[in-house]
N, C-alpha and C positions, 0 to 999 in steps of 0.2 A: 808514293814511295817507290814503288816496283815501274813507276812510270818515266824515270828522268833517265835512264838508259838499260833498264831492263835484268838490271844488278840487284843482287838483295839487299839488304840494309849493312852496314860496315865492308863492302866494297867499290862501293862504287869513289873515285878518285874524288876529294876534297874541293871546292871550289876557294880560289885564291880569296877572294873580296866577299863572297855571298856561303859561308858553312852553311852545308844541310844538317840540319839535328834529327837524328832519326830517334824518335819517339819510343819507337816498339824496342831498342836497347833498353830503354833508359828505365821502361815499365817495364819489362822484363830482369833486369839487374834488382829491380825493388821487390817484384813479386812472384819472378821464376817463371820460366818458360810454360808454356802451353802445347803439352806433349799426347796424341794419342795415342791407341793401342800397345803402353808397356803393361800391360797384365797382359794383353791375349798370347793364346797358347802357339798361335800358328799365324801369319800375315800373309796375305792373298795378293795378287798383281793387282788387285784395283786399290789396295792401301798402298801401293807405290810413292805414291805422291805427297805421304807423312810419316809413312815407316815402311824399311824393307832390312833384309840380311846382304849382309855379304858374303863372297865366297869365304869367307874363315870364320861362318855361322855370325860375327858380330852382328849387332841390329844396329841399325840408323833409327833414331825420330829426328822429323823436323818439327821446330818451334812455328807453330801458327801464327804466331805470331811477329816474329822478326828473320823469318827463317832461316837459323842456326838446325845445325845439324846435328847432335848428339849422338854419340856411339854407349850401348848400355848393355848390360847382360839380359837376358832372354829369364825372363821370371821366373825364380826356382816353384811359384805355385801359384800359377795362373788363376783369374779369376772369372776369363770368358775365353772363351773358344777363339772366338776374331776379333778385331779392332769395331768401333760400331760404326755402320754408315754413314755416310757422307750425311744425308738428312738428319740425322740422331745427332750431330755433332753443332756444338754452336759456336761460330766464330769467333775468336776475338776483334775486337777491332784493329788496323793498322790501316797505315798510310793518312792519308785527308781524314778521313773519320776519326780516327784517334787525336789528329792533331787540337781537329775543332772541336770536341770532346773535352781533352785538356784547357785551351783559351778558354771557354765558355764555363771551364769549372772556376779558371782562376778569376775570371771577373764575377764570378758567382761568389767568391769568397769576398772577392770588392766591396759589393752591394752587401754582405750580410757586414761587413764592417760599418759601411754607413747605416745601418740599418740598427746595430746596439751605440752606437754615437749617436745619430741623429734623436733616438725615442730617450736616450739618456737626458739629452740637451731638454727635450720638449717634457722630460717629468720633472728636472730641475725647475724649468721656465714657471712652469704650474705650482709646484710645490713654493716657489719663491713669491708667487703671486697671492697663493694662500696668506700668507705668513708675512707679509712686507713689512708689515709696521713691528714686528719682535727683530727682525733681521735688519732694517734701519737703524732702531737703537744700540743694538750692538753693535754694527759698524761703524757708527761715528763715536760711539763712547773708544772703539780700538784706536780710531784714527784720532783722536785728543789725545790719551797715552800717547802714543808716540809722537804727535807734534810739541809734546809737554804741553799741555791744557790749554792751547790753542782753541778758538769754538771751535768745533768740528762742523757746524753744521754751515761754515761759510762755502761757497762754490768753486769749485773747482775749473780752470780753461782747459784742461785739456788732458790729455795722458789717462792711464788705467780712473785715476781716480773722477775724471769729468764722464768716464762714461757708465761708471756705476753710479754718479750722480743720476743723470739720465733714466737708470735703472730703474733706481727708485723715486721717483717726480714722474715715470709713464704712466700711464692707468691700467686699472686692473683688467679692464678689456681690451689695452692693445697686448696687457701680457701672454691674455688665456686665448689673443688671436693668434699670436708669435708661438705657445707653444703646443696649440693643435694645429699650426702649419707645421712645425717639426715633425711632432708625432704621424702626420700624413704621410707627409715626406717618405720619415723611418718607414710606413708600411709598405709602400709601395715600393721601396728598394729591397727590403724585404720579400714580397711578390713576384722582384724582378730575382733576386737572390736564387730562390726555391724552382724558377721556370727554366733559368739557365742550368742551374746543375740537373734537373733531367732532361737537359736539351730539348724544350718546350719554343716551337717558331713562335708562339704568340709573345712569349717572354723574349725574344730576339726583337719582336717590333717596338715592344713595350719599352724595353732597353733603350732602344733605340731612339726614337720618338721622347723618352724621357730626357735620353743624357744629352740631345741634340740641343730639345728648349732651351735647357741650363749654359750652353757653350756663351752663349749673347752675355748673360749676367757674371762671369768667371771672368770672359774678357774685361768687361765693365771693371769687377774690382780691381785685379791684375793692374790695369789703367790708374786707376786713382791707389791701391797699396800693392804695391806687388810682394810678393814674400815668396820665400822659396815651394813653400806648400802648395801654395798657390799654383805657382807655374807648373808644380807635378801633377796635379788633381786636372792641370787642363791638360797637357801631355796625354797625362792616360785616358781623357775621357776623348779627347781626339783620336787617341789609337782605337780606343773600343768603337764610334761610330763609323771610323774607316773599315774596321776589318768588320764591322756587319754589315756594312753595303757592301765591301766588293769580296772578303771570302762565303760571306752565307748570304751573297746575292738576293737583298730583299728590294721591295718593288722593283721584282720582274729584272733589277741591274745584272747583267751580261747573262741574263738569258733566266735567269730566277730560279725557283727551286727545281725545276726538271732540267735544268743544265747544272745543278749542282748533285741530283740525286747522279746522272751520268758520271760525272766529274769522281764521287765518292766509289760509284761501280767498278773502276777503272782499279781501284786500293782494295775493295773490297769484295768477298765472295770465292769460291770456287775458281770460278776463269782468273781471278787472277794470282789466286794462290799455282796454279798450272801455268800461268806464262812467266810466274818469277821460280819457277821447279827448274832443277837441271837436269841433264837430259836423261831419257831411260825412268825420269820420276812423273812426267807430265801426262799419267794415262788418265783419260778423259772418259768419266762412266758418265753414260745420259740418266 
């Protein structure tokens, strides 16, 4: 954030062909700024650098988060003496770390979506497998009605109706294999689900390592039916295995996670809430 020219968030000049989206707006517009010290009675030169006055008594806070500067009245009944220390205060996140925060929730919501589809599919598979010969008669007794008393039970070449023939002519043990592979499936994107939204690296490899296998058998169908779903589900799942090797740098890629913990230090903490401060704001307590 504070790192592409040294601007805070909503000044720095637009790029023509490449927008920067700055994050900490967009979480701050939904959840409101992250302001210190507006109960304390009195603010001190070392709370400079997120609340001070001006010569016409107003008070300044800055937003920790996107640093917006807010002018406020000085609290008619304080509820602490001072603002609370820099230790006592817990940052929000901005910059890199919010960014990858965000992607990693949204592919986390990916994954809990295959995750009640996929164990849907695999309790259907089951439950149908149970039950095949009640669920037989009734389907071909439907499909005579409508052909007007046609035998239903002659076969089908091809289209929806040749492949629920299929359905029902598989064995009961390729169905209850078909759908505790679902059900596997479902858990484990589930698992990946659950590691990604508390930003878990084993759930970035897991991810990773999962959705990669899968890209070989995506192109395969794509190949022989393509559909438009199709092409999305590989799109994204392309996107998700790029941006975990080269933004959350796994196996060790452009320097691994102690050149991405650097990388995140750079958006994140004290120093750099002080090099994106303006000036007269950037006092430095060790």
């Amino acid at each position: 954030m504070t790192r592409v020219n040294g601007e805070p968030p909503g000044t720095q000049p637009p790029r023509r062909f490449r927008p920067h989206l700055h994050w900490e707006l967009v979480i701050c517009s939904v959840r409101g700024h992250e302001l210190e010290g507006t109960d304390a009675a009195e603010l001190r030169p070392q709370d400079a650098l997120f609340a001070r006055e001006d010569a016409a008594g107003a008070r300044w806070y800055r937003c920790l988060r996107c640093d917006s500067w807010l002018a406020l009245k000085p609290p008619a009944a304080p509820t602490e003496q001072y603002p609370p220390e820099r230790e006592e205060i817990e940052l929000p996140l901005r910059g890199k770390p919010l960014r990858d925060k965000l992607v990693l929730r949204l592919i986390a919501l990916d994954r809990a979506f295959h995750f009640f589809v996929l164990c849907a599919l695999g309790v259907l598979v089951l439950l149908f497998a149970a039950d095949r010969a009640t669920l037989r008669e009734t389907f071909y007794k439907v499909i005579a009605d409508l052909q007007g008393g046609v035998a239903a039970s002659q076969s089908h070449s091809s289209g929806l109706l040749h492949e629920i023939d299929n359905a029902f002519t598989t064995s009961s043990s390729h169905l209850h294999l078909v759908g505790g592979v679902l059900l596997l499936y479902g858990l484990v994107e589930g698992i990946e689900g659950i590691g990604l939204w508390f930003q878990r690296r084993w759930a970035e490899y897991l991810t990773f390592v999962v959705t990669t296998s899968l890209l070989p058998l995506e192109i395969y169908e794509i190949a022989n039916r393509a559909t438009v779903f199709k092409v999305i589900a590989l799109v994204i799942n392309v996107a998700v295995v790029v941006y975990l090797l080269r933004a959350k740098r796994l196996f060790g890629v452009r320097g691994g996670l102690a050149a991405e913990h650097a990388e995140n230090a750079l958006d994140q903490g004290w120093d750099a809430l002080e090099r994106a401060a303006p000036p007269g704001s950037a006092l430095h307590v060790p």
